[in-house]
C-alpha positions in Angstrom: 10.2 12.2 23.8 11.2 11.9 20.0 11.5 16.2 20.2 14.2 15.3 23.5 15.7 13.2 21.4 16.2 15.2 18.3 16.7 18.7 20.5 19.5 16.7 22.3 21.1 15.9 19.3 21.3 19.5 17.7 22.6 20.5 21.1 25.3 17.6 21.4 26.2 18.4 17.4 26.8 22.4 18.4 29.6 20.8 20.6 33.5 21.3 19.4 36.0 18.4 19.3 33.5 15.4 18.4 35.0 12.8 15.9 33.2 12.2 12.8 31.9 9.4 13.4 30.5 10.8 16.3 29.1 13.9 14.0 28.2 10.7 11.5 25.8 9.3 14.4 24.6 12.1 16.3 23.4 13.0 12.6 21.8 10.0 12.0 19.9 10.0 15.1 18.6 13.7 14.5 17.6 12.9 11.0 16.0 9.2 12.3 14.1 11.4 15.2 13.0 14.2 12.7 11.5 11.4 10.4 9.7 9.4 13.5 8.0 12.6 14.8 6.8 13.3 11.0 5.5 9.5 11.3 3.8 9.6 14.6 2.4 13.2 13.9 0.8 11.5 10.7 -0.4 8.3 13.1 -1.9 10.7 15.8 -3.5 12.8 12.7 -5.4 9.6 11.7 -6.4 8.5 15.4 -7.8 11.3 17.3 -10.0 9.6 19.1 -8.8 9.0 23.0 -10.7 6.2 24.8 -11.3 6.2 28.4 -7.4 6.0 29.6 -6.4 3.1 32.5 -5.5 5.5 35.5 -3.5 5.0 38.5 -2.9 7.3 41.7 0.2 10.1 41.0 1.9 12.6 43.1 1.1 15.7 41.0 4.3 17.3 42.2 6.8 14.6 41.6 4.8 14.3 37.7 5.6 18.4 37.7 9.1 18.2 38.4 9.8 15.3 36.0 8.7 17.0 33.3 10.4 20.3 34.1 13.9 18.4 34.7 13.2 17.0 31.1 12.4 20.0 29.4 15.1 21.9 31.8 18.0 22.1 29.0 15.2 24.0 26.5 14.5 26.7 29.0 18.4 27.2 29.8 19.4 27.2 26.2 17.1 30.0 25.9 18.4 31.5 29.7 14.7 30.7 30.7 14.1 29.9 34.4 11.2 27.4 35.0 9.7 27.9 38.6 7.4 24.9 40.1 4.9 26.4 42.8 3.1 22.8 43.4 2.5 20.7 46.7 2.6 17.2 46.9 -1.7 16.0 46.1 -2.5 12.6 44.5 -4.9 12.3 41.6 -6.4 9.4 39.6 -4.5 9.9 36.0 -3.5 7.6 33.4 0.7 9.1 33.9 2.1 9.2 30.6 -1.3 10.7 29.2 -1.4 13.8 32.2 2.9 13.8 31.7 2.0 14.5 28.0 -0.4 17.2 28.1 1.8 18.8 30.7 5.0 18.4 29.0 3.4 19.6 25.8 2.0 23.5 27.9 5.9 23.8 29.5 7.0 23.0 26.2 5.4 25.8 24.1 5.7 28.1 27.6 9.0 27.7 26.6 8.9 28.0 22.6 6.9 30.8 22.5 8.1 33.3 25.4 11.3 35.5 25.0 15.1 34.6 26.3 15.8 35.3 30.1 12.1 35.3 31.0 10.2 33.2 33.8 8.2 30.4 33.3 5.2 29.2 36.4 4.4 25.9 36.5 1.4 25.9 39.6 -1.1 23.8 41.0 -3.7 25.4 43.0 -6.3 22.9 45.1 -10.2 23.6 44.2 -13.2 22.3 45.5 -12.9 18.9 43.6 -10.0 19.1 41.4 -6.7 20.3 41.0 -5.8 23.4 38.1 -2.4 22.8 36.7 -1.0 26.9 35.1 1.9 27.5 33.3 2.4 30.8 33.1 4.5 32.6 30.6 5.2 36.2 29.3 5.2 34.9 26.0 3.8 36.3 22.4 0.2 34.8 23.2 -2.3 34.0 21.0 -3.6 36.2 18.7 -7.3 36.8 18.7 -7.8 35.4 15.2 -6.0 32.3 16.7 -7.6 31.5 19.9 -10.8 29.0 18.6 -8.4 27.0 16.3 -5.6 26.4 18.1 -7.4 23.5 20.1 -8.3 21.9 16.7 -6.8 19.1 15.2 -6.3 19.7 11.8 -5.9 23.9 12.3 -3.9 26.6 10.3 -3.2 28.2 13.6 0.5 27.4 13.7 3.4 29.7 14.0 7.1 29.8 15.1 8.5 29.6 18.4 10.5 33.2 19.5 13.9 31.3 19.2 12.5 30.2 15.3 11.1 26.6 16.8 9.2 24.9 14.4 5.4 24.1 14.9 4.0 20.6 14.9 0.1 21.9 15.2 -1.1 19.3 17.2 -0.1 19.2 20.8 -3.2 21.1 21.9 -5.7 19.0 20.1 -3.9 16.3 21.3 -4.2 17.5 25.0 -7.5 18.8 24.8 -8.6 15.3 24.1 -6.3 13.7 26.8 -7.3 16.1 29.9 -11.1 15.9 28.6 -10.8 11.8 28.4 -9.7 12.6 32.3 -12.8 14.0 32.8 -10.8 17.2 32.8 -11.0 21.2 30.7 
């Protein structure tokens, strides 16, 4: 939510006419949001560990489309289309964990694949569980990359295609939320 927050702002800042005291705050909140997600990237960096999270029954679909009407103004501002393939099934998730991990894979579909391309966000029923894909046509990971990028404390960062900067921890983080779930 702090990345919305600070995204929003260099959006709202790109606008023409503002007053300056609207420039002044819109400023201020970037700057306050940059220096929060330094913070809480430092806090998760010293608590990795996820305990068993308090779950409750979610409509995968309606949790989908949330975070794709969230993360809806990155896509466009890179002329991305985000398409949801998903039909309404409810699962046994602690919601702001699952909305996390989620958010955090559309996220970097978007980050790391080209302007004008097509993003899949899917669900697809198995035996006993549900498989949640996004799908991107992105820069993927290069070979050196793909056993690091799940750690915590990795190397294996790079920039987004539209120059986003890397945070390094949103796979670890996930890793440990969807496996917490029971989950891989």
């Amino acid at each position: 939510p702090i990345g919305g927050i600070t995204s929003l702002t260099e959006l709202m800042l790109m606008e023409q006419g503002r007053s300056e005291e609207d420039i002044t705050m819109l400023k201020l909140i970037h700057t306050s949001g940059i220096n929060s997600l330094d913070l809480v990237n430092d806090l998760l960096i010293s608590n990795t560990f996820i305990k068993g999270p308090e779950k409750e029954q979610v409509d995968l679909y309606l949790m989908l489309h949330y975070c794709i009407d969230i993360l809806l103004f990155k896509a466009e501002n890179k002329k991305q289309k985000l398409i949801l393939k998903a039909k309404h099934v409810t699962i046994l998730v602690n919601r702001e964990k699952m909305w996390r991990v989620v958010s955090n894979l559309i996220a970097n579909a978007i980050k790391f694949s080209p302007e004008a391309s097509e993003i899949l966000i899917q669900t697809e029923l198995l035996t006993e569980t549900v498989l949640i894909k996004v799908e991107d046509h992105g820069i993927g990971i290069p070979a050196e990359m793909k056993d690091k990028v799940f750690d915590m404390f990795t190397e294996a960062k790079r920039e987004g295609t539209g120059g986003e900067k890397p945070f390094g921890l949103g796979l670890a983080i996930c890793r440990q939320i969807v496996e917490a779930h029971g989950g891989k």
